[in-house]
MIPA-886647 format. One record per residue: residue number from 1; x negated, y negated, z of N, C-alpha, C in turn. Coordinates in Angstrom, 2 decimals, always signed. Layout:
 sefi     nxx     nyy     nzz    caxx    cayy    cazz     cxx     cyy     czz
  NUM       X       Y       Z       X       Y       Z       X       Y       Z
...
// end
This chain:
 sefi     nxx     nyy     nzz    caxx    cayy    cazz     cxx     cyy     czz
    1   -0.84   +1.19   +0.00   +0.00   +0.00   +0.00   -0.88   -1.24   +0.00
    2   -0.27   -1.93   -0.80   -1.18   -3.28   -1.11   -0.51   -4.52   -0.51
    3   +0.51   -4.88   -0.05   +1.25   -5.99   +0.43   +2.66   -5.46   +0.77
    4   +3.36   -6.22   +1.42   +4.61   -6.46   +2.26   +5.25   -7.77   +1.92
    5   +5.91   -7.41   +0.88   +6.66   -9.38   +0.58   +8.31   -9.38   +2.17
    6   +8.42  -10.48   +2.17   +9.80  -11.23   +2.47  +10.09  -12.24   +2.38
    7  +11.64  -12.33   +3.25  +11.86  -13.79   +3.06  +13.06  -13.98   +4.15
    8  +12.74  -15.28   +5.01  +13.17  -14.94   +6.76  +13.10  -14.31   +6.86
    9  +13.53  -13.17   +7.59  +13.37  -12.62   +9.16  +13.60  -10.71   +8.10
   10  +13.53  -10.80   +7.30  +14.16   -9.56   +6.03  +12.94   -9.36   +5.56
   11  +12.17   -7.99   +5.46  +11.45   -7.51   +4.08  +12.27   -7.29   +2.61
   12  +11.52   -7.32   +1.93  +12.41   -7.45   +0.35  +11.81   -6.16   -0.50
   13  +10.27   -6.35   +0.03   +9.65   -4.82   -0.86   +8.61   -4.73   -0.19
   14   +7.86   -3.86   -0.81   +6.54   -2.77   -0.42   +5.88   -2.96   -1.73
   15   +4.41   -3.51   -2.16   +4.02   -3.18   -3.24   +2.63   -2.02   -3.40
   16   +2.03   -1.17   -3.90   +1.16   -0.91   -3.79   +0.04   -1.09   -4.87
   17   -1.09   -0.61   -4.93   -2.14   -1.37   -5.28   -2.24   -0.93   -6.85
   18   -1.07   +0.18   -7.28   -1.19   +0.94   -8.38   -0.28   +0.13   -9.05
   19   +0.43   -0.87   -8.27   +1.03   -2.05   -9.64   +3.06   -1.60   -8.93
   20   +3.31   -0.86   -8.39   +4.69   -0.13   -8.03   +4.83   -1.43   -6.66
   21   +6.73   -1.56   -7.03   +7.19   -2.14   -5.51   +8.14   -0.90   -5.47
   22   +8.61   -1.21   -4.21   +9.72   -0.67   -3.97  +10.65   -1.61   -2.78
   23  +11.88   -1.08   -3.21  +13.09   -2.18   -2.35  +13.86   -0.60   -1.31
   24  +14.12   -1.15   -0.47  +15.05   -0.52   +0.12  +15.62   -1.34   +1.73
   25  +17.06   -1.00   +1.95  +17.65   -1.36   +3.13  +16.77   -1.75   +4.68
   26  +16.35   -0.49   +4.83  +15.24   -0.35   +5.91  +14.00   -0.20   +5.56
   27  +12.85   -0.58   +6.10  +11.73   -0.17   +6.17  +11.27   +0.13   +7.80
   28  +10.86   +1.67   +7.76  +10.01   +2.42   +8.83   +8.70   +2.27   +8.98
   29   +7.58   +1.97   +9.78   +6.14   +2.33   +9.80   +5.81   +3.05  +10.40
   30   +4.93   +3.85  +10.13   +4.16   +4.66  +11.26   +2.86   +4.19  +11.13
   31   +2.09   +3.66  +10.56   +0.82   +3.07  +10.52   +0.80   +2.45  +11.71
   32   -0.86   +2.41  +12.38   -1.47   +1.37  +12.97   -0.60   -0.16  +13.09
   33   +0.17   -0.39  +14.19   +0.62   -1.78  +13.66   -0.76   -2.72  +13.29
   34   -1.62   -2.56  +13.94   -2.57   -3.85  +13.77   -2.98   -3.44  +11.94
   35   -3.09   -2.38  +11.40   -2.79   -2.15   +9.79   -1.54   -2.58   +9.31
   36   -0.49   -2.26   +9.67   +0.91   -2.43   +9.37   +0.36   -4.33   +9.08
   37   +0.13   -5.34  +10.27   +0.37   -6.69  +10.41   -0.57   -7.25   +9.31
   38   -1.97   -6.68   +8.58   -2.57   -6.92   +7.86   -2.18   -6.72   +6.26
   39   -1.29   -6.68   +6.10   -0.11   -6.46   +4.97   +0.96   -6.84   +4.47
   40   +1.76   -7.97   +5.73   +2.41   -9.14   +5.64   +1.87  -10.16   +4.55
   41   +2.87  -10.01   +3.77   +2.41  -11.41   +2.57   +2.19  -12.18   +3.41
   42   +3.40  -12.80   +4.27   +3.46  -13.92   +5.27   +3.37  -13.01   +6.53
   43   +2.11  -13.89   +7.17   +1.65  -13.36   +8.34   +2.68  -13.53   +9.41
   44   +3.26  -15.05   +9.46   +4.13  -15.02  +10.73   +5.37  -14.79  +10.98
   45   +5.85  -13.69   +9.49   +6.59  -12.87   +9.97   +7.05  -12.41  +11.36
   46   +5.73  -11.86  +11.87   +6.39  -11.84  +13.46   +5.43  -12.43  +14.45
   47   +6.18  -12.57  +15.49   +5.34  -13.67  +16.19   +4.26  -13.85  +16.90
   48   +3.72  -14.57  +16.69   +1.63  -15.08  +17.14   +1.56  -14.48  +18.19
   49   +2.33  -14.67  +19.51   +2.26  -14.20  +20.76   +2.18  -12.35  +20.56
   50   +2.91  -11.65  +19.36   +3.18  -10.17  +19.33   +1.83  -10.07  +18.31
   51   +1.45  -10.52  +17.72   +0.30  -10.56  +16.64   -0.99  -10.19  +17.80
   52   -0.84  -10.92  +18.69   -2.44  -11.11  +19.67   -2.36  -10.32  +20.19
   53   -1.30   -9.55  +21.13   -1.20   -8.48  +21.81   -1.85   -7.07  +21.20
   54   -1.04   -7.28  +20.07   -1.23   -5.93  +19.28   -3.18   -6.02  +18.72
   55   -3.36   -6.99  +18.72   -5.22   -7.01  +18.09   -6.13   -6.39  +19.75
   56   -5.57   -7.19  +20.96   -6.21   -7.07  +22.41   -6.06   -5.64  +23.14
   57   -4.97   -5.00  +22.32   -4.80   -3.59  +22.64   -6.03   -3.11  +22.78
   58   -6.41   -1.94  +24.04   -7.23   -1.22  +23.40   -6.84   -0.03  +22.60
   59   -7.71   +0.84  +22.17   -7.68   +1.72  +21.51   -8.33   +3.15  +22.06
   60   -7.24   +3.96  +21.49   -8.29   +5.84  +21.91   -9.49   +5.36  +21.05
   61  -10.11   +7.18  +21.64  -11.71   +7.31  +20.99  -11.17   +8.35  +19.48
   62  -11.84   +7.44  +18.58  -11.97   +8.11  +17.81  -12.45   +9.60  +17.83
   63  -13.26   +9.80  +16.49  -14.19  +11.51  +16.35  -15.21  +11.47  +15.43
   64  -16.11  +12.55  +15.41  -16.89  +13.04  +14.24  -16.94  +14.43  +14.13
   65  -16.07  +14.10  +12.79  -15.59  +15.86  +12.49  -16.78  +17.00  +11.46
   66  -17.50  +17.91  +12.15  -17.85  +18.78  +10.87  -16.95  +19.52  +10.05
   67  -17.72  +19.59   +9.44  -16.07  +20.35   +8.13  -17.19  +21.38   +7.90
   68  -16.99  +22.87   +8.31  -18.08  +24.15   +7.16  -17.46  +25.56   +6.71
   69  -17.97  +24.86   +5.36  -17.66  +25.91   +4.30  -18.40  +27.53   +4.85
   70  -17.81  +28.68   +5.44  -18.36  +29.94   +6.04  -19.13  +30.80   +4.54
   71  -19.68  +30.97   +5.06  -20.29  +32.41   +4.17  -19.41  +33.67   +4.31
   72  -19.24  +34.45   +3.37  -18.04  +35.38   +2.93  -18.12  +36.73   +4.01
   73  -17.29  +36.54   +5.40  -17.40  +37.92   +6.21  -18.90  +38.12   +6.80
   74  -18.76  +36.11   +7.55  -19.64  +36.11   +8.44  -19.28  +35.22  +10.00
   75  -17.84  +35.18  +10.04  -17.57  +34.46  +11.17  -16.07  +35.25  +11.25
   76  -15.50  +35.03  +12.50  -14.25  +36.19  +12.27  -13.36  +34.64  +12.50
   77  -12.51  +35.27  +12.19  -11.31  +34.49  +12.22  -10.63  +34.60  +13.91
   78  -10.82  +33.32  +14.25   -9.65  +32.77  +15.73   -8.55  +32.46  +15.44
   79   -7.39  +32.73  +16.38   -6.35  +32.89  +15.55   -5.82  +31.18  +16.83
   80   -6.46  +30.58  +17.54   -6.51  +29.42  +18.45   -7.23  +28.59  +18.75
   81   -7.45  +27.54  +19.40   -7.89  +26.70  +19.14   -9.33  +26.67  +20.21
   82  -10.43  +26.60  +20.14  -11.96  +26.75  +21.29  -11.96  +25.52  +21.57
   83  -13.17  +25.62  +23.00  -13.23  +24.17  +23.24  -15.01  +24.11  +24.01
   84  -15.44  +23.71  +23.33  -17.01  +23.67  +24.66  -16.99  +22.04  +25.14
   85  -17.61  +22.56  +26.76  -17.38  +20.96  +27.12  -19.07  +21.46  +28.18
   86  -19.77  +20.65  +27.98  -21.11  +20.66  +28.56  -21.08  +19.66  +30.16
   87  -20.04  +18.84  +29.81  -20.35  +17.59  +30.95  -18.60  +17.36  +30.89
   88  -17.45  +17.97  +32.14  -16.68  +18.05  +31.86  -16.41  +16.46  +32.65
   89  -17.18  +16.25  +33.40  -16.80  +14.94  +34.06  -16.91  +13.86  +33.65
   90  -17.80  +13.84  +32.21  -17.65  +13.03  +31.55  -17.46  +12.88  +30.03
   91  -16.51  +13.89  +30.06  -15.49  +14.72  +28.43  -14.96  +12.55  +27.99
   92  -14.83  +12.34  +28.79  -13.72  +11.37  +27.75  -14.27   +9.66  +28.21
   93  -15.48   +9.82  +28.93  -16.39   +9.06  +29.68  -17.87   +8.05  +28.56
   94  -17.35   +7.77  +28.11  -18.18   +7.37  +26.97  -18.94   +5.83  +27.17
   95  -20.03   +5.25  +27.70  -20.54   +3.95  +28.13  -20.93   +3.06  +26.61
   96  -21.86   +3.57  +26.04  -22.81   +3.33  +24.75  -23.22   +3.74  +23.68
   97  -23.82   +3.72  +22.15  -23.82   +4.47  +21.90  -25.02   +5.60  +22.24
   98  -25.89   +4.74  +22.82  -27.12   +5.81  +23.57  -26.98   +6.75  +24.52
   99  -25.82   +6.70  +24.71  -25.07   +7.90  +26.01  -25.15   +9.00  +25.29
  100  -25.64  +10.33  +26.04  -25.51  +11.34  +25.44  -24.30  +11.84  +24.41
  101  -24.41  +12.80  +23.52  -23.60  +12.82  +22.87  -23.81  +14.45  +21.79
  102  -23.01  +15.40  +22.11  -21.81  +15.71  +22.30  -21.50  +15.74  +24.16
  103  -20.46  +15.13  +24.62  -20.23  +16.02  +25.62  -19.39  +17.23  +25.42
  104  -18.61  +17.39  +24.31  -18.13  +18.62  +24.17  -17.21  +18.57  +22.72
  105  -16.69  +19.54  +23.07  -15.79  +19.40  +20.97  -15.13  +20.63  +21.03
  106  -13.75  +20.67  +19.94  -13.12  +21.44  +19.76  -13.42  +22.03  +18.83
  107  -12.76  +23.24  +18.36  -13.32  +23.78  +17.06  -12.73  +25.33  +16.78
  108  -12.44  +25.50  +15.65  -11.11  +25.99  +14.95  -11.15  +26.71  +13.82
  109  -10.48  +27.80  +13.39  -10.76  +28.39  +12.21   -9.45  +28.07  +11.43
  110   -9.04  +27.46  +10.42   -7.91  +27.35  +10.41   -7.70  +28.33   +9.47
  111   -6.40  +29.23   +9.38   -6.08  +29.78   +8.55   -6.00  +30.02   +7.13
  112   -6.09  +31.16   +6.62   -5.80  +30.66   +4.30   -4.67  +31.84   +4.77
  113   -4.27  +31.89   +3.55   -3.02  +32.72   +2.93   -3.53  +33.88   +3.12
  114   -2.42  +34.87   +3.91   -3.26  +36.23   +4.22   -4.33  +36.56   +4.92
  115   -4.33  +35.80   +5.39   -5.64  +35.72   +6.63   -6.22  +37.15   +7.30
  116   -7.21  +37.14   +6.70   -8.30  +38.93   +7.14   -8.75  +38.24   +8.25
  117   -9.83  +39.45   +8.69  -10.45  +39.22   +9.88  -11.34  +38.12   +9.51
  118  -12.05  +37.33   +8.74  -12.53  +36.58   +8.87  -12.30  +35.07   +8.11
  119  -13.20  +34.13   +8.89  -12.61  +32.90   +8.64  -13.52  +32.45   +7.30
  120  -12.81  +31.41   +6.61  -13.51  +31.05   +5.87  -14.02  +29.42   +5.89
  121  -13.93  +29.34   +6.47  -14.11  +27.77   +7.29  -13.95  +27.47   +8.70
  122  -14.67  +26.39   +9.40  -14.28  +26.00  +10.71  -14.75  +24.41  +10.70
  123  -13.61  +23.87  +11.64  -13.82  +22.13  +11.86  -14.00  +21.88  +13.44
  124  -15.20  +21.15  +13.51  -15.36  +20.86  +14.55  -15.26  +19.31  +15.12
  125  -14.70  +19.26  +16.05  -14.30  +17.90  +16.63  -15.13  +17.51  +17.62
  126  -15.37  +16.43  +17.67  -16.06  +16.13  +18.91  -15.37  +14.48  +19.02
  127  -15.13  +14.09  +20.28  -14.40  +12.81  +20.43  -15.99  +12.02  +20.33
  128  -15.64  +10.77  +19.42  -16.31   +9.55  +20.00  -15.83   +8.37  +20.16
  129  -16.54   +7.48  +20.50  -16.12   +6.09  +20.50  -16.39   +4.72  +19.28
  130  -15.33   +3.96  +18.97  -16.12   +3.11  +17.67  -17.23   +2.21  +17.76
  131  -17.90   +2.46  +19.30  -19.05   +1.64  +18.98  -20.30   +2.41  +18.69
  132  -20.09   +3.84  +18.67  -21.40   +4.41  +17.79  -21.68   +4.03  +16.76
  133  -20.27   +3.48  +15.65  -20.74   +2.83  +14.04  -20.56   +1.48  +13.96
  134  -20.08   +0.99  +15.08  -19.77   -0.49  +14.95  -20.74   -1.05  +14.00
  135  -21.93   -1.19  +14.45  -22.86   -1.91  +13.51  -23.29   -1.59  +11.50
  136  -22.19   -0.55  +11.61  -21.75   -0.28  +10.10  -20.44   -0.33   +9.56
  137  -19.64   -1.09  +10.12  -18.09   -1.70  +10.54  -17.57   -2.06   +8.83
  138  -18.69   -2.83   +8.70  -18.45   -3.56   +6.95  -18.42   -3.31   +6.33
  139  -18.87   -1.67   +6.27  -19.22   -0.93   +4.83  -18.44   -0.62   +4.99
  140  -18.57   +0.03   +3.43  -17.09   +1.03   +3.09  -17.47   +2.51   +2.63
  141  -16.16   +2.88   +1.89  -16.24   +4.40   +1.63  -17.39   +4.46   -0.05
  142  -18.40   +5.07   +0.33  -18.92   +5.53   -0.80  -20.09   +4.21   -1.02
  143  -20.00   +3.07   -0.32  -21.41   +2.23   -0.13  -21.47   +2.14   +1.36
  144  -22.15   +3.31   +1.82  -23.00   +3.04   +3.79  -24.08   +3.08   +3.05
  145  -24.84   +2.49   +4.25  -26.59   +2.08   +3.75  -26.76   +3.56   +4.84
  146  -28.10   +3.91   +4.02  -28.69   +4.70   +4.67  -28.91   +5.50   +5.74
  147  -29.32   +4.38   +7.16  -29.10   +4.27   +8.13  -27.97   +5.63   +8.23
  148  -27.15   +4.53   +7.99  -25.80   +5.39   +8.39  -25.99   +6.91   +8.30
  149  -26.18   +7.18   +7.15  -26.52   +8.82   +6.33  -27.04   +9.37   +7.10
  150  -28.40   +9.04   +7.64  -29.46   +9.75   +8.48  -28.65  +10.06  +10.10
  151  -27.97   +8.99  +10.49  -27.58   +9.03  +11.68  -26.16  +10.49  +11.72
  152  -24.95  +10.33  +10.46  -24.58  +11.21  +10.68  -25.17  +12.35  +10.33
  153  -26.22  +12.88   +9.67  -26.89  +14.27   +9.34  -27.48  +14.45  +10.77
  154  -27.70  +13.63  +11.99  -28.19  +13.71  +13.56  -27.14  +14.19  +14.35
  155  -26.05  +13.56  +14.11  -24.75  +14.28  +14.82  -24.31  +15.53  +14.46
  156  -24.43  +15.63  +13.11  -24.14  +17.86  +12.04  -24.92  +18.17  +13.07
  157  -26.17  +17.75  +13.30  -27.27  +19.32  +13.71  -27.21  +18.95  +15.47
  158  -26.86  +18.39  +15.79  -26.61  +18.04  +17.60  -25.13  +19.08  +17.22
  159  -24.06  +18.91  +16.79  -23.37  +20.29  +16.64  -23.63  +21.13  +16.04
  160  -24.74  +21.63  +15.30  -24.69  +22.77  +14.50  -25.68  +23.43  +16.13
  161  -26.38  +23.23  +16.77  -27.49  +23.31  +17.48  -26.47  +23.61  +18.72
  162  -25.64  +23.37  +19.22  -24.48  +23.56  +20.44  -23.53  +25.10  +19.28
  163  -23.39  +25.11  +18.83  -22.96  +26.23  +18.07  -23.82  +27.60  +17.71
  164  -24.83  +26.83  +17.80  -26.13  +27.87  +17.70  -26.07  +28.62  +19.21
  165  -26.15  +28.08  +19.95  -25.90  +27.83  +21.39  -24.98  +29.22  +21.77
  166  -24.14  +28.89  +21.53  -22.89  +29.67  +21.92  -22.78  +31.43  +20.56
  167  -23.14  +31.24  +19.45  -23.24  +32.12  +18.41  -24.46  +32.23  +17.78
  168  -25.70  +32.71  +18.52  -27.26  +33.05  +18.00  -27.21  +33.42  +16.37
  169  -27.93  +32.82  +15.60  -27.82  +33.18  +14.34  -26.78  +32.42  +13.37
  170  -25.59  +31.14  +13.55  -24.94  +30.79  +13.51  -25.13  +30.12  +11.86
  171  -26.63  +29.06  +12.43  -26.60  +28.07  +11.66  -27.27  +28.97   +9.98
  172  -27.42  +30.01  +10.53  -28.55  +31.02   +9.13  -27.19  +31.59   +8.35
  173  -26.85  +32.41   +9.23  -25.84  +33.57   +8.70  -24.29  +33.22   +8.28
  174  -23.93  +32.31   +8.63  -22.79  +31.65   +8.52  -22.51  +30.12   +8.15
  175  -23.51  +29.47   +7.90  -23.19  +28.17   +7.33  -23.62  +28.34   +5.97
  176  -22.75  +28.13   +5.17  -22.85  +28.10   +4.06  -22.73  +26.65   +2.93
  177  -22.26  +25.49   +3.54  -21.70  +24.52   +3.15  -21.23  +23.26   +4.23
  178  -21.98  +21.92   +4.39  -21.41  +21.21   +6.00  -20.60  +19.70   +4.88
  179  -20.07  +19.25   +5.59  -19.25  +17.86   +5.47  -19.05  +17.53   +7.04
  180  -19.74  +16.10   +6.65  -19.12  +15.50   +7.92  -18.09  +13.95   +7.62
  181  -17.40  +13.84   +9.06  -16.69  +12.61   +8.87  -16.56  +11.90  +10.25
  182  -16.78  +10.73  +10.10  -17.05   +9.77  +11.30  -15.90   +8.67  +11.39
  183  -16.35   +8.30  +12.78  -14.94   +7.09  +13.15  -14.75   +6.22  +11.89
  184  -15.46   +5.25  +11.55  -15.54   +5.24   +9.89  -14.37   +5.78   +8.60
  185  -15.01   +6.88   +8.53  -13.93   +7.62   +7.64  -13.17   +8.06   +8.26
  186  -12.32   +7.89   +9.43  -10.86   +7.75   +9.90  -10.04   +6.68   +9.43
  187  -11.02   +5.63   +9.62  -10.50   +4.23  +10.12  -10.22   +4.13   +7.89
  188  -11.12   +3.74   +7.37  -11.09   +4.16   +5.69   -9.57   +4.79   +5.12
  189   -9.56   +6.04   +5.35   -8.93   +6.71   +4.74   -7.57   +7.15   +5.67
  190   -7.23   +6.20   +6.71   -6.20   +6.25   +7.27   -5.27   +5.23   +7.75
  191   -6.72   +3.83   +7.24   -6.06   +2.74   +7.78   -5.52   +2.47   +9.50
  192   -6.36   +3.31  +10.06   -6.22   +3.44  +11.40   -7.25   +2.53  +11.94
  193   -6.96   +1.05  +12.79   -8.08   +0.60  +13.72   -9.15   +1.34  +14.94
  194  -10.07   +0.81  +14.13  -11.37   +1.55  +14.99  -11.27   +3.34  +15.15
  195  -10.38   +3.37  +13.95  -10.57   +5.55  +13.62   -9.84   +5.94  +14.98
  196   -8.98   +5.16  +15.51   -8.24   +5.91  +16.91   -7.81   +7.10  +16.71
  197   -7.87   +7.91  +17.80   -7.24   +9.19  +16.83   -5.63   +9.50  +17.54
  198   -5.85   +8.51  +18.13   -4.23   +8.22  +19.12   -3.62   +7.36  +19.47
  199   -3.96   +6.34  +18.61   -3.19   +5.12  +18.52   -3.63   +4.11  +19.90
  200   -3.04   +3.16  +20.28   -3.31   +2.51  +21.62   -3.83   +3.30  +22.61
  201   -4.59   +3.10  +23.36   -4.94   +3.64  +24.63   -4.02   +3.30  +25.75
  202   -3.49   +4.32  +26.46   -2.26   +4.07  +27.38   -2.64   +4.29  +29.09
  203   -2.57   +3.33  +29.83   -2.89   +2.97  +30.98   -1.36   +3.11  +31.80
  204   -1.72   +4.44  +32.72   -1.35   +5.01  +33.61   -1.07   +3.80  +35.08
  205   -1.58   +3.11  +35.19   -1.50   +1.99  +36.45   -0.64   +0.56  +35.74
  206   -1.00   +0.42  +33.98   +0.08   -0.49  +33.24   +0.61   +0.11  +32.13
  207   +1.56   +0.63  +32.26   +2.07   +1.29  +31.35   +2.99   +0.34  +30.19
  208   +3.33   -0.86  +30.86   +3.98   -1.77  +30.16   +3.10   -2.17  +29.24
  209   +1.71   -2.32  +29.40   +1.09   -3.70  +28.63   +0.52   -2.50  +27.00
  210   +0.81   -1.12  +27.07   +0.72   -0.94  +25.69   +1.90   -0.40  +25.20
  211   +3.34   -0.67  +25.65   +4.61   +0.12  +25.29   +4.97   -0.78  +23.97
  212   +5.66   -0.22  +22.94   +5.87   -0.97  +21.48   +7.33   -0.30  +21.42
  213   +7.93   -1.71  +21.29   +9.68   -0.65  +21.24   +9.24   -0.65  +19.47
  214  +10.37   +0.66  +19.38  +10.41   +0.37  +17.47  +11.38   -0.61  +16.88
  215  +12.25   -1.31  +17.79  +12.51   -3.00  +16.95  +11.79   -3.63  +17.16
  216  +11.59   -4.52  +15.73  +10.84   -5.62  +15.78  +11.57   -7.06  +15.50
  217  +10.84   -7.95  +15.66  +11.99   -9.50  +15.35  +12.15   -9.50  +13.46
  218  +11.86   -8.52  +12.80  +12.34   -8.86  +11.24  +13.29   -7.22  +11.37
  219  +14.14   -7.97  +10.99  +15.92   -7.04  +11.24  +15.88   -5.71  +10.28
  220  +14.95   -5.56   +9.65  +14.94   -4.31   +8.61  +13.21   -3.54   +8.57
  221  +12.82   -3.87   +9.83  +11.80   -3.01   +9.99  +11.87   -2.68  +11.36
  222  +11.42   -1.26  +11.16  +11.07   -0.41  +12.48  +10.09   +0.27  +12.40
  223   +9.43   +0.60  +13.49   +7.79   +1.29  +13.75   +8.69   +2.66  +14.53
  224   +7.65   +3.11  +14.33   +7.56   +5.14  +14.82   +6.13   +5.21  +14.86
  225   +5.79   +6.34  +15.53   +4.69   +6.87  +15.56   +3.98   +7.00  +16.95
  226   +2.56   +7.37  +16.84   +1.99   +7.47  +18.08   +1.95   +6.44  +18.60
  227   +2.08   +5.26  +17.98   +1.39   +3.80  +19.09   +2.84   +3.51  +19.89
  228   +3.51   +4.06  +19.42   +5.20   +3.47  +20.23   +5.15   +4.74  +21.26
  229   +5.52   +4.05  +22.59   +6.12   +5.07  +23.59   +5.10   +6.17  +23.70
  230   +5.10   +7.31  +23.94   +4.07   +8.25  +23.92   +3.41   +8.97  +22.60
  231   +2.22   +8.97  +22.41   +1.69   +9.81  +21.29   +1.43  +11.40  +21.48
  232   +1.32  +12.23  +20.57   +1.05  +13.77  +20.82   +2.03  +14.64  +20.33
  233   +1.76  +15.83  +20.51   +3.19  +16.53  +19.81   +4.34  +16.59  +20.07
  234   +4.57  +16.00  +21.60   +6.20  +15.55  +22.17   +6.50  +14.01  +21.64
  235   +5.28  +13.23  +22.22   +5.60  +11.94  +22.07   +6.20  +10.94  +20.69
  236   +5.28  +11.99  +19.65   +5.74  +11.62  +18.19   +7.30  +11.74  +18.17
  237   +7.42  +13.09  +18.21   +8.98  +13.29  +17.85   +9.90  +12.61  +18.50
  238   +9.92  +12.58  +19.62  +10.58  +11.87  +20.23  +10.51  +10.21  +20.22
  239  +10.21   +9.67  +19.71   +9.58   +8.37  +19.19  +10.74   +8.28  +17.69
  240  +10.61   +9.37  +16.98  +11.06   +9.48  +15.63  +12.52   +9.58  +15.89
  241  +13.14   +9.97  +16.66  +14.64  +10.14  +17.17  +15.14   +8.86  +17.70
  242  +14.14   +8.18  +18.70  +14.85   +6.64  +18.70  +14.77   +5.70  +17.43
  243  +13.65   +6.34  +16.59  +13.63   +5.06  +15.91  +15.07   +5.34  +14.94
  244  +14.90   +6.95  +14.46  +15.98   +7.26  +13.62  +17.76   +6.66  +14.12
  245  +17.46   +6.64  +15.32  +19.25   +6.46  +16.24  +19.33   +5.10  +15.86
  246  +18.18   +3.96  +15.88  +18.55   +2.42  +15.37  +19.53   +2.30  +14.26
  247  +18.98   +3.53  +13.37  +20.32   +3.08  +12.16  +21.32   +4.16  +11.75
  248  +21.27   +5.20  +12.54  +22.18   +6.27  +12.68  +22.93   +6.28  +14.15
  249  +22.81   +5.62  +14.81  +23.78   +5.43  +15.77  +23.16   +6.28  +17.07
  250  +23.37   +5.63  +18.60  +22.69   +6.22  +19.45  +23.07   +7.78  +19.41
  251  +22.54   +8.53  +19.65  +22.23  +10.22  +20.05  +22.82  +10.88  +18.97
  252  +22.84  +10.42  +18.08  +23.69  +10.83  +16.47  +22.34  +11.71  +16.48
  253  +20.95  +11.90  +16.37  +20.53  +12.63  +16.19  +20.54  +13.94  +17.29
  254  +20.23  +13.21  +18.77  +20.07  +14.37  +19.87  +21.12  +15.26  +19.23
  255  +22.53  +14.86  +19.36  +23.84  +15.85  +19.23  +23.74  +16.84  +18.15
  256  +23.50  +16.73  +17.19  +22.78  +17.34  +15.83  +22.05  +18.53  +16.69
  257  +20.94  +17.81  +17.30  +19.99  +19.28  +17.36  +20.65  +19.75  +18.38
  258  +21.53  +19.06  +19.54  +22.05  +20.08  +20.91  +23.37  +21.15  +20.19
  259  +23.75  +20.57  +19.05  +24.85  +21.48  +18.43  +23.92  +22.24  +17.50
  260  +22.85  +22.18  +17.02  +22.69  +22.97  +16.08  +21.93  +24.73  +17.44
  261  +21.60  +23.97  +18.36  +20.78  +24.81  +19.30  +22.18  +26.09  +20.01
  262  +23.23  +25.18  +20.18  +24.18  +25.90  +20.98  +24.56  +26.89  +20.24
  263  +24.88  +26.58  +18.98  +25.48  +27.62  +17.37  +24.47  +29.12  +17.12
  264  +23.00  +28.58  +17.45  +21.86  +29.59  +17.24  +22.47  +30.50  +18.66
  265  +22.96  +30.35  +19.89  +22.96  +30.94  +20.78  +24.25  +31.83  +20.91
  266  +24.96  +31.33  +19.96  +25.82  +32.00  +20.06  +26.19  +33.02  +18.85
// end
């Protein structure tokens, strides 16, 4: 998407960068609002005071994901999700970018069609924070300077080397192929601020100061997603049901699924 036209308090279209608008009644977001607000033809669409909030937010920790291609019936297939954590006290504890780093990471075989005993790929996660690339903030996809390059080929082998760790022979017998992707290429190819991988960061002692209802002051847009109300695999959906009830009428959806649930039971 390339712009957001209106006119008062109404969106009119959506254009994107391939030359296409589109019109419709409502418009939904689930994007990043602080992406969503960078897309307003007219910025003060909504208001300066909701504009600043949403920039002062903080934000989750991003990641740096390996992506590896397996060698053929050399890693077995997990049928769930692993987790190594080296420093559990400080799993989500992140100061600098000179702070050690992995403290730990997830990591996964994901399934193909017909799935044998073995995997043919695995992605590994490791949380970080966006000030490990900050100082490569400007670049983009397909021009990072160097630097950059060298630094993520340091993070592959700090996980290929913790994998080694745990599966002797790992990095010989079974890597066949690596890709990596950094807070960076979150933030790029998702339009997500600072590569969050969960939208606002949500404070347990203020829970108010990152809550986002999904009305907004322009009468034909509504937000969904992780940054509204809770993020995760409850929080989404349930996020998606209020926003959906704004123009389907309150619990028009709950009733749906409590009748469709009662019918299965009987």
């Amino acid at each position: 998407m390339e712009k957001i036209c209106s006119e008062g308090k109404l969106i009119t279209s959506v254009h994107t960068r391939k030359g296409r608008s589109f019109s419709a009644d409502w418009y939904i977001s689930a994007i990043h609002p602080c992406t969503l607000l960078k897309l307003f033809e007219d910025p003060s669409l909504l208001p300066k005071a909701f504009r600043n909030r949403m920039d002062s937010l903080p934000n989750t920790y991003s990641a740096f994901t390996l992506n590896i291609k397996l060698k053929a019936e050399s890693f077995r297939y997990i049928n769930h999700s692993c987790y190594y954590m080296g420093r559990y006290d400080r799993m989500w504890n992140f100061d600098k970018p000179g702070d050690e780093w992995p403290l730990g990471f997830l990591y996964m075989t994901p399934p193909d069609i017909d799935q044998g005993e073995y995997a043919s790929k695995i992605i590994i996660t490791a949380p970080m924070p966006w000030e490990f690339v900050k100082e490569w903030e400007n670049s983009t996809l397909g021009h990072r300077p160097e630097a950059y390059v060298r630094w993520k080929e340091e993070c592959a082998e700090k996980l290929l080397a913790l994998m080694e760790k745990m599966f002797p022979g790992f990095r010989e017998n079974c890597v066949e192929q690596i890709n990596t992707a950094s807070p960076l290429t979150i933030r790029d190819w998702y339009g997500v601020k600072e590569g969050s991988m969960c939208g606002f960061a949500k404070d347990c002692n203020n829970m108010a100061a990152s809550q986002l209802p999904v009305v907004t002051k322009v009468r034909n847009l509504l937000l969904t997603g992780q940054n509204n109300n809770v993020h995760g695999f409850c929080g989404v959906p349930l996020t998606a049901i209020n926003t959906s009830e704004v123009i389907l009428g309150l619990n028009y959806v709950l009733d749906k699924i409590n009748q469709s649930t009662h019918n299965e039971q009987i």
